[in-house]
C-alpha positions as CSV (number, residue, x, y, z in Angstrom):
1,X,16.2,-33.8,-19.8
2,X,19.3,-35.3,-18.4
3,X,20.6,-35.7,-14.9
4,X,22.8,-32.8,-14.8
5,X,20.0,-30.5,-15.8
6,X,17.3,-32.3,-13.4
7,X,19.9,-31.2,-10.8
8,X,20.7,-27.9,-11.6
9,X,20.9,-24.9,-8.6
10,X,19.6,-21.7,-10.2
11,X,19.8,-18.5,-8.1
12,X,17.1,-15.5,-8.6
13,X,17.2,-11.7,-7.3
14,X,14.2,-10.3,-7.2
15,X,15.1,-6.5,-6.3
16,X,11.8,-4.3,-5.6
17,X,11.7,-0.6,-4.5
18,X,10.8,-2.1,-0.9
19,X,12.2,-5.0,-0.5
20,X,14.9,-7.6,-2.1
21,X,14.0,-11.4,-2.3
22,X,17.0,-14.1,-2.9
23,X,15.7,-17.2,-4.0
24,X,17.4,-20.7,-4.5
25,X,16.6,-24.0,-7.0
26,X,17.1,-27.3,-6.8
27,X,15.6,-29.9,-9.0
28,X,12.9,-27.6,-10.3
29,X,11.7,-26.3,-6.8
30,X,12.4,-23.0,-4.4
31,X,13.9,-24.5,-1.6
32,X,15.5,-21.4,0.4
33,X,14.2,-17.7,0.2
34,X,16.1,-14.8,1.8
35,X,14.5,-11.3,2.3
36,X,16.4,-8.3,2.7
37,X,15.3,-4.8,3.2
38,X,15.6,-2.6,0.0
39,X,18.2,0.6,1.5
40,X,21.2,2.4,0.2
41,X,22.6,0.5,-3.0
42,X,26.1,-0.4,-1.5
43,X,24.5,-2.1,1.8
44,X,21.4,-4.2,-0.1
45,X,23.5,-5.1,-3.0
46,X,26.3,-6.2,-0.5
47,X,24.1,-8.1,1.4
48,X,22.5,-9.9,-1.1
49,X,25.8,-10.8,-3.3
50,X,26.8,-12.3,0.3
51,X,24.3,-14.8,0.0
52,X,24.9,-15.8,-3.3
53,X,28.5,-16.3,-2.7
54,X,27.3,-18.3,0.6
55,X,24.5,-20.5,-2.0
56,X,27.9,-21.2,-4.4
57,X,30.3,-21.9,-2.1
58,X,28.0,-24.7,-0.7
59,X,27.6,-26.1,-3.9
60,X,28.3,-24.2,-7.1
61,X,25.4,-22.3,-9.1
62,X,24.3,-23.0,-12.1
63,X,23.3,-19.2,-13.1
64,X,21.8,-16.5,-12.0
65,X,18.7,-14.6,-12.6
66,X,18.3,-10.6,-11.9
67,X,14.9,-9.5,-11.8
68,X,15.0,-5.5,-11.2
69,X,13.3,-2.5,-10.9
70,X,13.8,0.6,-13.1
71,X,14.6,2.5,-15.0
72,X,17.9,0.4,-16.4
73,X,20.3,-0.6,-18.7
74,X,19.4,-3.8,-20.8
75,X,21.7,-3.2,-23.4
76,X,24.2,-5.9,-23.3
77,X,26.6,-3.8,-25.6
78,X,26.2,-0.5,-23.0
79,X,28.8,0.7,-20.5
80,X,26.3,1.0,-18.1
81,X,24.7,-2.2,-18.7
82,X,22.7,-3.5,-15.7
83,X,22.9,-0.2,-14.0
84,X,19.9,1.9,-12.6
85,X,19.4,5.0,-14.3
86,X,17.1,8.2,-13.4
87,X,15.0,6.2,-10.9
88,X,12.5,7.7,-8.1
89,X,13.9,5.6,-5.6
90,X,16.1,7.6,-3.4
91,X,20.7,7.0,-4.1
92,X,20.0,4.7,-6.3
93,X,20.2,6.1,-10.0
94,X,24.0,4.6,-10.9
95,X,23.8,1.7,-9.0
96,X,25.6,-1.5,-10.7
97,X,23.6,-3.8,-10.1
98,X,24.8,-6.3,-11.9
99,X,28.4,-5.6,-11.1
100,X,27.7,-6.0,-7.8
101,X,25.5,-9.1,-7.3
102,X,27.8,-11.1,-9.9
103,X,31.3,-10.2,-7.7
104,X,33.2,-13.3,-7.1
105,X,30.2,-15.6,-9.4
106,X,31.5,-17.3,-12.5
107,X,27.9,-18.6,-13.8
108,X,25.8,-17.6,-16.2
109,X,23.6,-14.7,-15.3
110,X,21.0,-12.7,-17.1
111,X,19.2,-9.5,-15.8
112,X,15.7,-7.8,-16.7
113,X,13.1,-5.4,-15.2
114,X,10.8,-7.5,-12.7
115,X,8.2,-6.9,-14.0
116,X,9.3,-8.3,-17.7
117,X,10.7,-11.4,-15.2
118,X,7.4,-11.4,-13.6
119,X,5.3,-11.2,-17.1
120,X,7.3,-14.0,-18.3
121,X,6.8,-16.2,-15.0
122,X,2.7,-15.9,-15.6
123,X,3.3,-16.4,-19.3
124,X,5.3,-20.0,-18.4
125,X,3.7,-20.7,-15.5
126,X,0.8,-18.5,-14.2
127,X,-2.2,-17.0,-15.1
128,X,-1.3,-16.6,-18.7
129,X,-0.3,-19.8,-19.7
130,X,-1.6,-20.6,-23.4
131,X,-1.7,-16.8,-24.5
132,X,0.6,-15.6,-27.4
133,X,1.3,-12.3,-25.4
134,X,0.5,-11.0,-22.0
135,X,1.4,-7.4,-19.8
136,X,1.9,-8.2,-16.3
137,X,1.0,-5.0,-14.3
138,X,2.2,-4.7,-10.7
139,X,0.6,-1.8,-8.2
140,X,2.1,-2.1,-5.1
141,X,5.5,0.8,-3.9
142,X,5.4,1.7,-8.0
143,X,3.2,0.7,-10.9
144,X,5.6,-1.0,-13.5
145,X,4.2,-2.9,-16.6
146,X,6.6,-5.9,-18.0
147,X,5.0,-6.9,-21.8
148,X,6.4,-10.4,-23.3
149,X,5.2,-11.5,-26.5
150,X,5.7,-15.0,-27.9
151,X,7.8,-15.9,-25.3
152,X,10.4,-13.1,-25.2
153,X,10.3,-9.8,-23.3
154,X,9.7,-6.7,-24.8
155,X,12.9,-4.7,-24.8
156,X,13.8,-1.5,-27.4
157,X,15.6,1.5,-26.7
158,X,14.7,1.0,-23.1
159,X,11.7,-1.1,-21.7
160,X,8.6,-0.8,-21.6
161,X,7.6,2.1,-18.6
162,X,3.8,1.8,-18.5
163,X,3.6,3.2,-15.0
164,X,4.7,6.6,-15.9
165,X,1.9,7.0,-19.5
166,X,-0.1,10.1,-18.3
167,X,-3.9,9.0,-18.8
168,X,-6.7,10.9,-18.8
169,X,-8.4,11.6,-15.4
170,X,-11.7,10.8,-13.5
171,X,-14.2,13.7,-13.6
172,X,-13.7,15.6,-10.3
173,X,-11.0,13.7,-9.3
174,X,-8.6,16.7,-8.0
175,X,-5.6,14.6,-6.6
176,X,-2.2,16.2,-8.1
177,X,-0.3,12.9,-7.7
178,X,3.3,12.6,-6.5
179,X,5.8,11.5,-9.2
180,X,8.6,13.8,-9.2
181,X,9.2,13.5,-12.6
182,X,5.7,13.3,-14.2
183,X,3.4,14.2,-11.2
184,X,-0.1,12.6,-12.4
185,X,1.1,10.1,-13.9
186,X,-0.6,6.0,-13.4
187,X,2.1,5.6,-10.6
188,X,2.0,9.0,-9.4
189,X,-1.5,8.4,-8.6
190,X,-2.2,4.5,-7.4
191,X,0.8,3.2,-6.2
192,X,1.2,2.4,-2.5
193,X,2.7,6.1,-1.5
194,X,0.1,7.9,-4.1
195,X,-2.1,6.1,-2.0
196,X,-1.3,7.1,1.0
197,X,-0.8,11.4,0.0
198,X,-4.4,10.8,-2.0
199,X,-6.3,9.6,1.4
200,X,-4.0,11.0,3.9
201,X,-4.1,7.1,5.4
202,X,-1.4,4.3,5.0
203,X,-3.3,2.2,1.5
204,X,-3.7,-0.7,3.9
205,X,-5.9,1.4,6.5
206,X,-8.0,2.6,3.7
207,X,-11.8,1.1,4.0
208,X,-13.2,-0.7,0.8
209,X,-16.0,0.9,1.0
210,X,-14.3,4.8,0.8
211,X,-15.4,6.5,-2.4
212,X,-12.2,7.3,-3.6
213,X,-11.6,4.2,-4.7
214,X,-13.6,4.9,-7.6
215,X,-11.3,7.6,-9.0
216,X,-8.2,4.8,-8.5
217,X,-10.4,2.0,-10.0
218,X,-11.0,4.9,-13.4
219,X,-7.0,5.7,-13.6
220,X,-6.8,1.6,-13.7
221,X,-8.9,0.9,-16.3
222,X,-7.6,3.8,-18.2
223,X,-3.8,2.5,-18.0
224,X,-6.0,-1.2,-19.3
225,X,-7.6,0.3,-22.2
226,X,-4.1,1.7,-23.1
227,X,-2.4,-1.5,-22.4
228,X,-4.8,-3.1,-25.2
229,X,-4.5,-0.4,-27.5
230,X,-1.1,0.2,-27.6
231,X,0.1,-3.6,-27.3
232,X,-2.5,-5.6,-28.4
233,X,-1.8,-8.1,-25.5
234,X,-4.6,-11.2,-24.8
235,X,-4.1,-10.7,-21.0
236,X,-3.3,-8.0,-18.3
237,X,-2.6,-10.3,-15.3
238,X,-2.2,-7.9,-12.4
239,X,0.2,-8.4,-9.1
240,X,1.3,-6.1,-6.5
241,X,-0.2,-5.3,-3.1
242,X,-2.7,-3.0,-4.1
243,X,-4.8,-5.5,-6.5
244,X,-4.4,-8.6,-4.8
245,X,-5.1,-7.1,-1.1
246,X,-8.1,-5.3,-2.7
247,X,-9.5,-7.6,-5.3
248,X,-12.9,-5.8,-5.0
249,X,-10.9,-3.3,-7.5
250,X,-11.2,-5.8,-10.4
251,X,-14.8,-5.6,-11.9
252,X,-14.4,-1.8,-11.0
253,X,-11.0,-2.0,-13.0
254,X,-12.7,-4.0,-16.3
255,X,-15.8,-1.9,-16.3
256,X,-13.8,1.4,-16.7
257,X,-11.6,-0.2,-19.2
258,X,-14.8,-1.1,-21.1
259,X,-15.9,2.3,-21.1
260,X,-12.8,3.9,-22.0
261,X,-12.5,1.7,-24.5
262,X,-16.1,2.8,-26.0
263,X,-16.4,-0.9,-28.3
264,X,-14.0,-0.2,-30.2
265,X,-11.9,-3.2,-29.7
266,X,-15.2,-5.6,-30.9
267,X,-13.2,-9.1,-29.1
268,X,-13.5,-7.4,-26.0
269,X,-17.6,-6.8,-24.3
270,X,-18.6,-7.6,-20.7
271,X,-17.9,-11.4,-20.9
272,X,-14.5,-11.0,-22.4
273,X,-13.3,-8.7,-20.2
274,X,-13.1,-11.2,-17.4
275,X,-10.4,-13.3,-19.2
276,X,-8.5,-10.5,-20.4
277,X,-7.8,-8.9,-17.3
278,X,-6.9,-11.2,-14.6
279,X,-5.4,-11.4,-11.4
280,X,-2.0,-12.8,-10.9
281,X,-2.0,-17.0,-9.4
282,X,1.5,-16.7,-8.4
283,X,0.7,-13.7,-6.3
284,X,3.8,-12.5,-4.5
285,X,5.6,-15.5,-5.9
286,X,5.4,-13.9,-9.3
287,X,8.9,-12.2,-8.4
288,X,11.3,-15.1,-7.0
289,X,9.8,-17.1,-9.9
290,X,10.4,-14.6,-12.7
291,X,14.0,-13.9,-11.5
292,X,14.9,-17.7,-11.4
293,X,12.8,-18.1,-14.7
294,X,15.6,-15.6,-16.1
295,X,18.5,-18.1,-14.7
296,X,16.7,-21.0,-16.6
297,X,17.1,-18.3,-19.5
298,X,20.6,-17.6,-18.4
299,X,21.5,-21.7,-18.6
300,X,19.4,-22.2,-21.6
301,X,21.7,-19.5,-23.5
302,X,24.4,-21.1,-22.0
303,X,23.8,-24.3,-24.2
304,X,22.0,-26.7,-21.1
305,X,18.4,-27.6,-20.9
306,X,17.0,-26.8,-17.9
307,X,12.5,-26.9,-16.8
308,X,11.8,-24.8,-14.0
309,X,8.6,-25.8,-11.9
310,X,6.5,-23.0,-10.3
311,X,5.5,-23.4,-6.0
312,X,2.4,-23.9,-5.5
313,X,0.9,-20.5,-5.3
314,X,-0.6,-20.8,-1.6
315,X,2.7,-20.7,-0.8
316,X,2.3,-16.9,-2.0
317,X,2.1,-15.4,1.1
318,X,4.9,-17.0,2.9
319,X,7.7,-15.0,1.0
């Protein structure tokens, strides 16, 4: 690794449905982290392409890296590329978000869901290190799944959308759920704001011990059972606020995944389980470093070497 790459600034957005993250490297290490509020398209993406211009004027960038949520374009070869389309999220289906965060930047830049960004920060540099392929789920404002598999994200005629698979549902568990688009759906009935309609209570005033945490703990280990079926990965590592502020959900989570599961997959039994489904050890870092993992991609493509070290993860809760 030469000089010029040791030294290299690498800029990552991490744009969530709540909030944005701006994060800056030098030498391998976050050194400045900027949080904006995620509202109206024009005002966030403004914001936050203001502080990029701010990071390159006081000493060029290197690249970028867009970590985003979804629905959106990946398709390099699209007229929309980098632009949001049908999304929940409130004015912001159209937004070009990529047109705007890259005005007035002539780096290298590279864009993906954040949860693919996120997947591939735990398969470099978190809890999946040493596994082939891993789906990094996040429950927290939505429920997104980001799969990557030898090293590369899974992209096709979209990207993956595990947060929207209708699954079947807990016995006596009535809740409707609130996605607009698919209602019951995973996200439509365990992320933060299904949360919040399905106990009438803000998630984060909601008791461990209530019992309707059995029914979410089910719909979890549903969506796992899927996740192994369907992809065949050797880990779920799971982020967002909902499992890492309620980590009692875990067992509960592998047990149901177990029994949907009914031994069919033989390589996973009581023990296994424990490996294969994981919580995240970058915690909220998972973001900033996924989006600035995708700048390393961005400079890598751009023909320099670049090896991007992950904060310590008790630094976590500080962004």
């Amino acid at each position: 690794m030469d000089e010029a790459s040791r030294d290299a600034r690498l800029a990552g957005i991490e744009l969530g449905g709540t909030k944005a993250i701006a994060a800056l490297a030098e030498g391998g290490t976050i050194v400045e982290v900027r949080v904006v509020p995620t509202g109206a398209p024009r005002e966030t993406l403004g914001e936050l392409n203001s502080i990029l211009r701010e990071w390159d004027r006081r000493a060029g960038l290197d690249a970028l890296g867009i970590a985003s949520f979804g629905p959106i374009d990946l398709n390099r070869g699209s007229v929309e590329h980098a632009t949001i389309l049908d999304t929940p999220k409130d004015g912001w289906a159209g937004a070009k978000v990529g047109a705007a965060l890259t005005a007035g930047l002539r780096c290298p830049w590279s864009i993906d869901t954040d949860v693919n960004a996120a997947a591939l920060a735990e398969f470099r540099r978190g809890s999946a290190v040493g596994c082939a392929s891993v789906c990094y789920v996040t429950v927290g404002t939505g429920v997104g799944g980001g799969l990557v598999i030898e090293g590369r994200p899974v992209h096709g005629a979209l990207h993956p959308e595990l947060g929207h698979l209708r699954l079947r549902r807990a016995e006596g568990d009535r809740f409707a759920g609130i996605c607009r688009f698919h209602a019951s759906c995973v996200e439509g009935l365990v992320s933060g704001p299904a949360l919040a309609a399905r106990f009438a209570e803000q998630a984060e005033m909601i008791p461990d011990e209530h019992p309707g945490w059995a029914h979410v703990a089910f719909d979890l280990g549903q969506l796992a059972a899927s996740i192994f079926l369907t992809t065949s990965a050797e880990r779920i590592v799971l982020g967002g606020s909902i499992p890492l502020g309620r980590p009692f959900l875990l067992p509960l989570m592998r047990a149901r995944a177990l029994e949907a599961l009914m031994g069919y997959l033989r390589y996973l039994d009581s023990h296994t389980i424990e490996q294969a489904i994981v919580l995240s050890c970058l915690g909220a870092e998972a973001g900033p470093v996924g989006a600035i993992t995708l700048a390393e991609e961005a400079l890598h493509q751009a023909g320099r070497e670049y090896f991007f070290s992950a904060p310590d993860p008790a630094r976590a809760a500080d962004v």
